[in-house]
C-alpha positions as CSV (number, residue, x, y, z in Angstrom):
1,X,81.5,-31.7,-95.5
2,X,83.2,-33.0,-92.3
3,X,84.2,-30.0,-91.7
4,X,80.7,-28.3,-91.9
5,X,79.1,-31.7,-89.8
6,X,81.7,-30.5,-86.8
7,X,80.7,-26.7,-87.1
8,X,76.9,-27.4,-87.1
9,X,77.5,-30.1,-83.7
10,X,79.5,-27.3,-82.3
11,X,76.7,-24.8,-82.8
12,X,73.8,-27.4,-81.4
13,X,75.8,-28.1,-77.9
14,X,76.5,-24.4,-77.9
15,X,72.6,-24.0,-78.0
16,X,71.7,-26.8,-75.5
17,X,73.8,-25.0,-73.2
18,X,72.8,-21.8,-73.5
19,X,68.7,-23.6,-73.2
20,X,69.9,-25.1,-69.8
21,X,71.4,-21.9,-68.9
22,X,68.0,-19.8,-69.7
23,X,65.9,-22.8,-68.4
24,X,68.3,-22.8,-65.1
25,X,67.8,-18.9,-65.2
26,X,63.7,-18.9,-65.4
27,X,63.9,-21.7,-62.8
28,X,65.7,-19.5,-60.8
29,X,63.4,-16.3,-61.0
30,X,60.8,-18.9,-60.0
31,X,62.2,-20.1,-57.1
32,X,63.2,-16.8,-56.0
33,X,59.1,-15.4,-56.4
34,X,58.1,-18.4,-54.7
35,X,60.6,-18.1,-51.7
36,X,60.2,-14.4,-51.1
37,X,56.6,-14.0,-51.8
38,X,54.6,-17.3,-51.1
39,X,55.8,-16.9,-47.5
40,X,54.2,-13.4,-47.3
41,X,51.3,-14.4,-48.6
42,X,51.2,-17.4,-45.8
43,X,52.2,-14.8,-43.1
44,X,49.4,-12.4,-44.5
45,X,47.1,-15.1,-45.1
46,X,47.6,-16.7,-41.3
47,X,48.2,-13.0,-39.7
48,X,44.2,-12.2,-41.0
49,X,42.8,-15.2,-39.5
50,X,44.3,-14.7,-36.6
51,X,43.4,-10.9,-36.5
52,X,40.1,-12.1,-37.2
53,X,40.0,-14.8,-34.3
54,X,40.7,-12.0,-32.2
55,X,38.5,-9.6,-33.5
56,X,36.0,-12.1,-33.6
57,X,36.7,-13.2,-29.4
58,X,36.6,-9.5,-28.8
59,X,33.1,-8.9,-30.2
60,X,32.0,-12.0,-28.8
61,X,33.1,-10.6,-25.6
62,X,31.2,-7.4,-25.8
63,X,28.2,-9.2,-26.7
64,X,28.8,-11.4,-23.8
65,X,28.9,-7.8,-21.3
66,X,26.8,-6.0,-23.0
67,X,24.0,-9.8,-22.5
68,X,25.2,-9.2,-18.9
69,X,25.0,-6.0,-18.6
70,X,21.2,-5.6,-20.4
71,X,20.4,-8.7,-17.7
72,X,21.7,-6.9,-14.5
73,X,19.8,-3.9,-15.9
74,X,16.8,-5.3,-16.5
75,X,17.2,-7.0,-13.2
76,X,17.4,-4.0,-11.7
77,X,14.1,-2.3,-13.0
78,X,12.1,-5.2,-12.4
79,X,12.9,-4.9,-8.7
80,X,12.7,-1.2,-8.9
81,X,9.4,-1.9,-10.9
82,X,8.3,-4.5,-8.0
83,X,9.4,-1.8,-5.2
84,X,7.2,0.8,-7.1
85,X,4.1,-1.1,-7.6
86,X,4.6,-2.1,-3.4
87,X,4.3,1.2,-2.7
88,X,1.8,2.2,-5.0
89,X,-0.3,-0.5,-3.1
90,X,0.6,1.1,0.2
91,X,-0.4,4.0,-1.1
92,X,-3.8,3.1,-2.1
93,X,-4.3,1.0,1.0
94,X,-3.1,4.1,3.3
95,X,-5.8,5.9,1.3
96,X,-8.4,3.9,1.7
97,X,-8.2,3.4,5.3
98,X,-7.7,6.8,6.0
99,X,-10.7,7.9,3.9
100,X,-12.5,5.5,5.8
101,X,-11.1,6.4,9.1
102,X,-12.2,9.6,8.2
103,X,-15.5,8.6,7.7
104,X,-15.5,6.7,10.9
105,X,-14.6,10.2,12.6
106,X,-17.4,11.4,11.0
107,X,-19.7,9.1,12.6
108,X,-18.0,9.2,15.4
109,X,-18.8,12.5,16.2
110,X,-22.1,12.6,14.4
111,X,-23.1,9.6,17.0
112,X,-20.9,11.4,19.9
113,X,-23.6,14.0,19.5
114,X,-26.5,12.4,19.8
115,X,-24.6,9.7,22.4
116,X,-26.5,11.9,25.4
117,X,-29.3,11.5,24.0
118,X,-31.5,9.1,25.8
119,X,-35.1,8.4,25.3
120,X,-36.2,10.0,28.4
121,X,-39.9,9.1,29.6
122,X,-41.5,12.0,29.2
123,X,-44.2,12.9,27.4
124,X,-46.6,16.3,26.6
125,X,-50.1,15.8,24.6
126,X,-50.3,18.9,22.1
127,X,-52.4,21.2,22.9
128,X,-52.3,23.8,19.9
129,X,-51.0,24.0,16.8
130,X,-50.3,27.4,15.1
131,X,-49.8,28.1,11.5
132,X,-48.3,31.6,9.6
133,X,-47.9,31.2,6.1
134,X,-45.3,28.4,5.7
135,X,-44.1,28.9,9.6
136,X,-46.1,26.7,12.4
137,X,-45.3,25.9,16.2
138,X,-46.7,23.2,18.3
139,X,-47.6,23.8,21.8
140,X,-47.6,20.8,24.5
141,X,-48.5,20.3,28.1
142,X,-46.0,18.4,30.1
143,X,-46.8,16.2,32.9
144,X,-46.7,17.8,36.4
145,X,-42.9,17.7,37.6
146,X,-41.8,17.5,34.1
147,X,-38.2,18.4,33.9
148,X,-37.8,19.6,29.7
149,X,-34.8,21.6,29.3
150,X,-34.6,24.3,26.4
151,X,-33.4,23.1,22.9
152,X,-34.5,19.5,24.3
153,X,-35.7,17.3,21.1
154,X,-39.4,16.4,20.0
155,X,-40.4,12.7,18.5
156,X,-42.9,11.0,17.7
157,X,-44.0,8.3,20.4
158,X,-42.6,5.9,17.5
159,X,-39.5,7.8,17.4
160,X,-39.6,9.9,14.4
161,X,-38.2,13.2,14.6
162,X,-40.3,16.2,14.8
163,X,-38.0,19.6,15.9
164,X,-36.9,21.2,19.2
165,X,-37.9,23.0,22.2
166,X,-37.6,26.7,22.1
167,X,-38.9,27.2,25.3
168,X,-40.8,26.3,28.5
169,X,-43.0,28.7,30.7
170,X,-45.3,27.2,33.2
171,X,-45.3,23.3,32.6
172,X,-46.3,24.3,28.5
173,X,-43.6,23.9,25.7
174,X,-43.1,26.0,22.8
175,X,-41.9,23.8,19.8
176,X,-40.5,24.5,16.3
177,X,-41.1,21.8,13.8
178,X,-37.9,20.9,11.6
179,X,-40.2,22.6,8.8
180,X,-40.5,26.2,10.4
181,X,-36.5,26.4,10.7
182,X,-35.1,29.5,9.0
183,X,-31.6,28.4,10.6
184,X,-29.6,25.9,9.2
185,X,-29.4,22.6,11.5
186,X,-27.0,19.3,10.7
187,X,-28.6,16.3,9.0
188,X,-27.1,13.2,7.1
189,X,-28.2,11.9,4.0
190,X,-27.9,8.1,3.7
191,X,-26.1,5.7,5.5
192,X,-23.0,3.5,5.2
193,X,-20.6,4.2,2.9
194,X,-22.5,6.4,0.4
195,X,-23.6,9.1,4.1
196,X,-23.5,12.4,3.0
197,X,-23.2,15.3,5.8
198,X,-24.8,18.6,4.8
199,X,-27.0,21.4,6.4
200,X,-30.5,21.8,5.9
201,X,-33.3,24.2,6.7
202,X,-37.2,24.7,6.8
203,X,-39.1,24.9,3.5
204,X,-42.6,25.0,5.3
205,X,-45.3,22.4,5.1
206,X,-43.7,19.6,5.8
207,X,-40.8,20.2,3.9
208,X,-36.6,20.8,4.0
209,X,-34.3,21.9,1.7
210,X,-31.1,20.9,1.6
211,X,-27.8,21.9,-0.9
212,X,-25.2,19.6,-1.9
213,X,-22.5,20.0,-4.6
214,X,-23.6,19.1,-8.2
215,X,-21.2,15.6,-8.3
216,X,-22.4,13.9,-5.0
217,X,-25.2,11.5,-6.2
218,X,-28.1,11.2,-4.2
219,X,-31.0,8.5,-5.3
220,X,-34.4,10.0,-4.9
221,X,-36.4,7.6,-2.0
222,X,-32.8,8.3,0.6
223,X,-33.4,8.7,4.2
224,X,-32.3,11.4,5.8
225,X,-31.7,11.6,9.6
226,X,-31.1,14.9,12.4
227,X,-28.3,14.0,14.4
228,X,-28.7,11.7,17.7
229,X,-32.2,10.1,15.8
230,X,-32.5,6.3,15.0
231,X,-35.4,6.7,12.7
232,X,-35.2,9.3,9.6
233,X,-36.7,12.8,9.7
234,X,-37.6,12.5,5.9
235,X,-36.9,11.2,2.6
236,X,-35.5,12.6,-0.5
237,X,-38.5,13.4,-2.8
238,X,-37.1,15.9,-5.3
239,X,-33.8,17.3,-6.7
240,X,-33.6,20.6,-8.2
241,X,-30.6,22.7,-10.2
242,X,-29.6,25.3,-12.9
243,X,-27.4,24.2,-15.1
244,X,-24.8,27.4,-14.4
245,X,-25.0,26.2,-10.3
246,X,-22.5,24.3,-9.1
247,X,-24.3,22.9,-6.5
248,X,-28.4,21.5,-6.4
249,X,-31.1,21.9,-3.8
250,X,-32.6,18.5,-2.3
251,X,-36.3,18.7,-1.0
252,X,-36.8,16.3,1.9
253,X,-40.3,15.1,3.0
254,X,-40.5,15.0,6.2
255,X,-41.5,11.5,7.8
256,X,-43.9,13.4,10.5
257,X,-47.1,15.6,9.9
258,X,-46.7,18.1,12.9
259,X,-51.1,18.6,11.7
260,X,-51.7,15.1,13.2
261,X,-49.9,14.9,16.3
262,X,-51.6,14.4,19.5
263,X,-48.8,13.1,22.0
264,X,-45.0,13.6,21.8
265,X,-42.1,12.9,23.1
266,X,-38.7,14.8,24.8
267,X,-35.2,14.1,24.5
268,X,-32.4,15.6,25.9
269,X,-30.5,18.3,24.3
270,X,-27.4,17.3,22.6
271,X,-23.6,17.6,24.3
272,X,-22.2,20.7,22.4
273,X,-18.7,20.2,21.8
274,X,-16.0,21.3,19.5
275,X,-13.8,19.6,17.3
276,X,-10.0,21.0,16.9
277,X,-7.5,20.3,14.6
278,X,-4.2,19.2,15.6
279,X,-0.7,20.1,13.5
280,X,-1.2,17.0,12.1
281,X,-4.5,17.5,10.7
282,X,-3.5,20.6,9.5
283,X,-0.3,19.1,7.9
């Protein structure tokens, strides 16, 4: 019996030491997994947030240029846009005052042509007044010592226009109404800003016909005037076009009823003169 008691205590510390060995063991493998790998998993761990700091500054950055960069461009288009619109306005204001310089030339001349023209004291009493179909001629008396040039203008003592001289034989002038014109003279249609320059020629009794392209508006009632006259030759009364014509024909009234006249008077001719285009113009 003592002898089994001292086997089986043998066999227990046996056991307990071979427990603290395994336990000593397990600790071991323990430690060694937690040295070798926990640090790894620190160095990954702290490696990605760095890498991630960094690739976090680095698209913060690009932000930061591309803000900048959007900025300085839209910057520069707003000037560019500010530069544009300057020169757009330029534009339009070099336009307009050179369509109105141009319509200043127009006058210009239109009232260089007529400048010469001087109410002269002279008058003739008509004497005759002929009539062929839609053609007439007046025929005046001028005073004694009269000096009426050919191609001279004809008013009314009030000033309204009534045609030209065609010739003058022993103190008597031959006169063609505006309304017995076959050729086409200058006239202007309106005034100011809305003046329309066209031709115009005789219609007979009383009348003249004048064509103007199909877009240029022209309000029935609109004066019309011969160049170097202050009072109008005639009104617009009627407009008349085809639909397949580009352009429409205007019939003026005239303002003077050659039938009635008993006294007139003479201007001078106008100043014929020509106008020429310089390389600029042409440019």
């Amino acid at each position: 019996m003592a002898m089994f008691y001292s086997t089986n205590k043998r066999y227990q510390s046996s056991n307990s030491k071979g427990a603290k060995w395994l336990f000593a063991i397990v600790a071991l493998l323990v430690f060694a997994t937690v040295f070798f790998h926990v640090p790894r998993f620190v160095a990954e761990w702290v490696y990605g947030g760095v890498y991630g700091i960094a690739e976090a500054e680095d698209a913060m950055r690009e932000r930061v240029a591309y803000d900048v960069l959007m900025r300085e461009e839209k910057e520069v288009l707003a000037r560019e846009v500010v530069r544009l619109r300057k020169e757009v306005q330029m534009s339009m204001y070099d336009k307009e005052l050179l369509s109105q310089l141009a319509h200043e030339r127009e006058e210009l001349i239109f009232v260089l042509g007529g400048a010469p023209r001087a109410i002269a004291d002279v008058r003739g009493e008509v004497v005759e007044h002929r009539s062929i179909f839609t053609a007439s001629m007046l025929t005046v008396r001028l005073p004694v010592g009269a000096d009426v040039a050919e191609g001279s203008g004809v008013e009314t003592l009030a000033g309204v226009p009534v045609g030209t001289v065609l010739d003058v034989v022993n103190g008597v002038a031959a006169v063609s109404p505006y309304a017995s014109m076959t050729d086409p003279f200058s006239i202007r249609i309106g005034v100011g800003s809305s003046t329309v320059h066209t031709t115009a020629k005789g219609r007979g009794v009383e009348t003249l016909v004048a064509r103007v392209p199909r877009g240029v508006t022209v309000a029935l009632g609109t004066p019309v005037y011969v160049p170097g006259a202050v009072e109008p030759v005639g009104v617009v009364r009627e407009e008349v076009s085809l639909p397949e014509d580009a352009e429409r024909d205007l019939y003026i009234t005239l303002a003077a009823d050659v039938r009635e006249l008993k006294y007139v008077r003479f201007v001078p001719p106008l100043v014929s003169f020509e106008v020429v285009d310089t390389d600029e113009d042409s440019e």
